[in-house]
N, C-alpha and C positions, 0 to 999 in steps of 0.2 A: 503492468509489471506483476508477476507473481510470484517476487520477493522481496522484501525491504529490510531494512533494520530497526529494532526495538532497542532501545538502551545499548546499542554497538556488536546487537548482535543479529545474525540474519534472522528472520521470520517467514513461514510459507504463509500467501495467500489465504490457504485453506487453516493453518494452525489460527491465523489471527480471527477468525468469522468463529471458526470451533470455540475460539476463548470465547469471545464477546459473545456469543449464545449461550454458552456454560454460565458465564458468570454475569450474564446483562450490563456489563460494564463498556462504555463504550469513550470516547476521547483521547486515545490514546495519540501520544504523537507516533509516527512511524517515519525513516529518512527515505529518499531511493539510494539504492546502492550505489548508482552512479556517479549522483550528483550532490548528495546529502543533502539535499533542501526537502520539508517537510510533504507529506504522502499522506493518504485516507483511505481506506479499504472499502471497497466496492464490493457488493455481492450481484455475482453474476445471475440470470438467468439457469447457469447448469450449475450452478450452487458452490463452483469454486473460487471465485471472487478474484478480484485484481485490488492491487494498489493502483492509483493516480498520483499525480503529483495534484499539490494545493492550487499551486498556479504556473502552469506552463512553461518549460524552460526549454526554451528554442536551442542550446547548447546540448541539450543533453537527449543521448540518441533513445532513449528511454520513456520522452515523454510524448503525451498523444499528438499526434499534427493538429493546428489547428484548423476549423474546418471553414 
């Protein structure tokens, strides 16, 4: 995903990696937009980052397959 919500509001990907490097702050809870169940921010490889979900929700077309 590379968007979620912070406190009910959307967040980019890239906005959320840009904070927690600025300010080394890191824990934040994040929702998916789809499903509101809690998210973790990834940093990619090309440096733009994805959200995840915590743990897997087979209902929501958002989260990764499992493999």
């Amino acid at each position: 995903m590379k968007m979620a919500k912070l406190d009910g509001k959307p967040i980019s990907a890239a906005d959320a990696i840009a904070y927690r490097e600025r300010t080394g702050k890191k824990g934040y809870i994040y929702a998916c937009l789809e499903c509101g169940t809690p998210a973790r921010i990834h940093k990619d490889a090309d440096q733009e980052g994805h959200f995840e979900h915590e743990m897997r929700v087979a209902e929501c077309s958002l989260s990764h397959v499992s493999r």
